[in-house]
N, CA, C and O of each residue as an XYZ file, in Angstrom:
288
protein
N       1.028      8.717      0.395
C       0.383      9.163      1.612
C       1.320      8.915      2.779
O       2.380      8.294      2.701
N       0.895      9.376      3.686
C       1.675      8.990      5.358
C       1.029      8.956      6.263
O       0.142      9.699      6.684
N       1.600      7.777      6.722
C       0.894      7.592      8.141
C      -0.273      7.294      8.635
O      -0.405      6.071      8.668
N      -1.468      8.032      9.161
C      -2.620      7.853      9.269
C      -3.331      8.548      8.070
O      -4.557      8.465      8.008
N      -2.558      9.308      6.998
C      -3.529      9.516      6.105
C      -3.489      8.449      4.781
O      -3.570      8.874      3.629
N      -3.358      7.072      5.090
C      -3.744      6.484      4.498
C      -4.938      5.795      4.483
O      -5.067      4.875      3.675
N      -5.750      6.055      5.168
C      -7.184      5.867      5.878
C      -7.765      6.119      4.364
O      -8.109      5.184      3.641
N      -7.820      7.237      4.048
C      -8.614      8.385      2.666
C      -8.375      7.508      1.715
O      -9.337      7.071      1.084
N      -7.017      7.055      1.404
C      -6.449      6.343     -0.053
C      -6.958      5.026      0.310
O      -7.555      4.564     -0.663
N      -6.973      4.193      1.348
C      -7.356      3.084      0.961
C      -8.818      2.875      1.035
O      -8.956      1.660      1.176
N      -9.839      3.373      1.016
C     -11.221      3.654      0.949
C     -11.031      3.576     -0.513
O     -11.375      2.590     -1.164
N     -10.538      4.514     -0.968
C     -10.720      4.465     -2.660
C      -9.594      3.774     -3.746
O      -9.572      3.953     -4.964
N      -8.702      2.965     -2.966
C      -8.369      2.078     -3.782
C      -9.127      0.877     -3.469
O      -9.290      0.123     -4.429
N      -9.562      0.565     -2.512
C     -10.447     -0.744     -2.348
C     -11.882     -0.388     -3.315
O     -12.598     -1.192     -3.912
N     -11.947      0.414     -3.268
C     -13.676      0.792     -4.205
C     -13.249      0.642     -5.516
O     -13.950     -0.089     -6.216
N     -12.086      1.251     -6.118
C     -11.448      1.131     -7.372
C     -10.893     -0.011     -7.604
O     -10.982     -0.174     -8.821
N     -10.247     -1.106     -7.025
C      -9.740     -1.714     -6.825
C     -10.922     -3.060     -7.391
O     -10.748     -3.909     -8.266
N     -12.188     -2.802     -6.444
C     -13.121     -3.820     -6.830
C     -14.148     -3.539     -7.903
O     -15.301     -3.892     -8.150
N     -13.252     -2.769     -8.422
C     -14.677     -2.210     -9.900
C     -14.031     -2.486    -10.813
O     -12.983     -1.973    -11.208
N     -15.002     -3.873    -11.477
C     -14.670     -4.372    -12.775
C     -14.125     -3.682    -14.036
O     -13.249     -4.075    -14.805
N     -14.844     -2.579    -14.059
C     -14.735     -1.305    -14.984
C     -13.584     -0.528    -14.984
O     -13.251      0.228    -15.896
N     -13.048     -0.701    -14.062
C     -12.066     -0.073    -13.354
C     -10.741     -0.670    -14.139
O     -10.397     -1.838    -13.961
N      -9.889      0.385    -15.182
C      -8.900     -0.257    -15.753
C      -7.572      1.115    -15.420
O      -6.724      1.513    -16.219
N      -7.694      1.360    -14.665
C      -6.780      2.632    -13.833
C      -5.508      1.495    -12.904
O      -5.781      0.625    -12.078
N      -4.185      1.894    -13.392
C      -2.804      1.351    -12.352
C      -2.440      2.447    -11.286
O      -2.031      3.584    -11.521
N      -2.672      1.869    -10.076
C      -2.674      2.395     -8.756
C      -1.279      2.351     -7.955
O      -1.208      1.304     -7.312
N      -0.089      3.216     -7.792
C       0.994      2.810     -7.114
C       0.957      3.825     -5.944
O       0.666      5.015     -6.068
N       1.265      3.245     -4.879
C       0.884      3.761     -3.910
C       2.444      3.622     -2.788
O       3.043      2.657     -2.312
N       2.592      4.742     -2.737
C       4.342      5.052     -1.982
C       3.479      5.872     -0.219
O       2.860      6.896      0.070
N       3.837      4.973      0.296
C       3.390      5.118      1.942
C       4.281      5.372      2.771
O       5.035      4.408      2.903
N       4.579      6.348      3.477
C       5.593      6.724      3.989
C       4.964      6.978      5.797
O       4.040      7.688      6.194
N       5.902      6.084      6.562
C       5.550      5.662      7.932
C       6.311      4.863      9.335
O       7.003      3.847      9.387
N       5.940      5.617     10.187
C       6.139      4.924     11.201
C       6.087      2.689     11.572
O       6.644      1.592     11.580
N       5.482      3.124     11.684
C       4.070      1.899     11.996
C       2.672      1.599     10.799
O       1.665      2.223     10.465
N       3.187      0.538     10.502
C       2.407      0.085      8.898
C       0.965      0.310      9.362
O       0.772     -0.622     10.143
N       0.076      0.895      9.313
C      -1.489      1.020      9.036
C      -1.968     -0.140      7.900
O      -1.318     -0.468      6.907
N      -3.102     -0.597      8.260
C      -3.729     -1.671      7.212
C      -2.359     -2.685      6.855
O      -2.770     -2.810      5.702
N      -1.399     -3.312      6.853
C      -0.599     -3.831      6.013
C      -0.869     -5.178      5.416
O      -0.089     -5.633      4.580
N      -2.086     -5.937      5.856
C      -2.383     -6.665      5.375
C      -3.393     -7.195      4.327
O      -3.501     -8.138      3.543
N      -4.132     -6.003      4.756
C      -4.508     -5.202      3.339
C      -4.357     -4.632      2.496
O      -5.289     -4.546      1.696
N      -3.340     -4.073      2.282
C      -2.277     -3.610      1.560
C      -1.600     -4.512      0.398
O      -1.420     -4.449     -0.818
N      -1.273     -5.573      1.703
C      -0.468     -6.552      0.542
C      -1.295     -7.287     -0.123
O      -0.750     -8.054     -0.917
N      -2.383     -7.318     -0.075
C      -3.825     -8.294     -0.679
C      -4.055     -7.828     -1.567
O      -4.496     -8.445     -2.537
N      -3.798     -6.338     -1.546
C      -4.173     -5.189     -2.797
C      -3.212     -5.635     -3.404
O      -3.526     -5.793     -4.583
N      -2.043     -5.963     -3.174
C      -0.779     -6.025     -4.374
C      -1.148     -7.162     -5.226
O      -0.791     -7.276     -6.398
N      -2.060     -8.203     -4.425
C      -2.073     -9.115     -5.728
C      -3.268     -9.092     -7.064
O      -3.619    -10.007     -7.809
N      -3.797     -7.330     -6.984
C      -4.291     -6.923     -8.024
C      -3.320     -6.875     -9.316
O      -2.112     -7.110     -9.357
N      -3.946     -6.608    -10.061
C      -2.946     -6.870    -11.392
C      -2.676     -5.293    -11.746
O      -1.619     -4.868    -12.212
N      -3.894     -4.466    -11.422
C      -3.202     -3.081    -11.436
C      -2.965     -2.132    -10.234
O      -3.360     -0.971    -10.124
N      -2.131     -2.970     -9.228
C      -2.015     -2.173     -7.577
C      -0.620     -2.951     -7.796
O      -0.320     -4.010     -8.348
N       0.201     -1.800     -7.013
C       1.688     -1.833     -6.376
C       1.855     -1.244     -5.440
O       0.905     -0.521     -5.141
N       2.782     -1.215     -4.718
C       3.506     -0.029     -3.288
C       4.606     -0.197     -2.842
O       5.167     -1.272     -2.631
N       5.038      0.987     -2.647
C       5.906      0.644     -1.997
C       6.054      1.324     -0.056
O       5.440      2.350      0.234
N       6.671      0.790      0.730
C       6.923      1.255      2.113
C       7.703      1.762      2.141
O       8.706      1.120      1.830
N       7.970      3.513      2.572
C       8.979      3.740      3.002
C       9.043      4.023      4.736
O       8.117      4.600      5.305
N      10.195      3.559      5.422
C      10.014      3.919      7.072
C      11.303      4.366      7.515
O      12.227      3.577      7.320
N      11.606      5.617      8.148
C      12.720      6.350      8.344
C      13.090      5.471      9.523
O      12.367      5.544     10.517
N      14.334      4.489      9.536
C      15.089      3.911     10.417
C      14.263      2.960     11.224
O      14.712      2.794     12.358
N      13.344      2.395     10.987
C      12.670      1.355     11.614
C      12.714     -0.090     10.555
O      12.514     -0.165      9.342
N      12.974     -0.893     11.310
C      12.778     -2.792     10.447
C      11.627     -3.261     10.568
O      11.069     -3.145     11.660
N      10.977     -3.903      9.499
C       9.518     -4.246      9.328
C      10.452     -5.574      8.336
O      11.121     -5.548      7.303
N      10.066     -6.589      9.264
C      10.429     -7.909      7.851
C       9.421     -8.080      7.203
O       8.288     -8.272      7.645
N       9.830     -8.011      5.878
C       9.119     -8.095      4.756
C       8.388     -9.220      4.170
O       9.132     -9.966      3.533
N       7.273     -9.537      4.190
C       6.324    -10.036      2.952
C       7.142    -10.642      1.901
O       8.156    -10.015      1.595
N       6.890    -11.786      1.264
C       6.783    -11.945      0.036
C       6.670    -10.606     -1.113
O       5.552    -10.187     -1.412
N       7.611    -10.141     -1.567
C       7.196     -9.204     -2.900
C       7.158     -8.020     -2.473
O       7.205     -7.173     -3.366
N       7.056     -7.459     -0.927
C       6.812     -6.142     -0.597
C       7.949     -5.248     -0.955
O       8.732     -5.819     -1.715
N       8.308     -3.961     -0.636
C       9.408     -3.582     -1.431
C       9.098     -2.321     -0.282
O       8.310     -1.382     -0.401
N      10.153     -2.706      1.048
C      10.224     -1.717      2.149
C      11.194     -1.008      1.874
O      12.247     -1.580      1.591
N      11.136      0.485      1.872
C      12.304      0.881      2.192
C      13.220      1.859      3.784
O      13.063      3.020      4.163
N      13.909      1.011      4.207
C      14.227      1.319      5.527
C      14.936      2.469      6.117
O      15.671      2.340      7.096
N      14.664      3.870      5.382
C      15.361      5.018      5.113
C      14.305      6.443      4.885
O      14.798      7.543      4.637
């Protein structure tokens, strides 16, 4: 997703995300300005089936523990 349309995706990875039943791996490549949700984001990563990665065209965001920005 990008940008502000990560609004849509994280509604339904948090719903998926918290459903027991739920045995679906979620990787999620965000491509952006200015991180939306990021701290929610990274909370999601410590699901066992959620990953992401950041990508941001020429902007520095210091990184998180484990996050995996890419600055390009």
């Amino acid at each position: 997703c990008q940008g502000t349309g990560l609004a849509p995706f994280y509604s339904i990875l948090n719903q998926q995300l918290n459903n027991d039943d739920c045995e679906t791996f979620f990787k999620l490549f965000y491509c952006c300005r200015d991180i939306y949700f990021r701290n929610e984001i990274f909370n999601m990563g410590k699901f066992w089936n959620f990953s992401y990665e950041i990508f941001q065209n020429g902007y520095f965001t210091e990184k998180k523990y484990g996050e995996i920005i890419h600055n390009r």
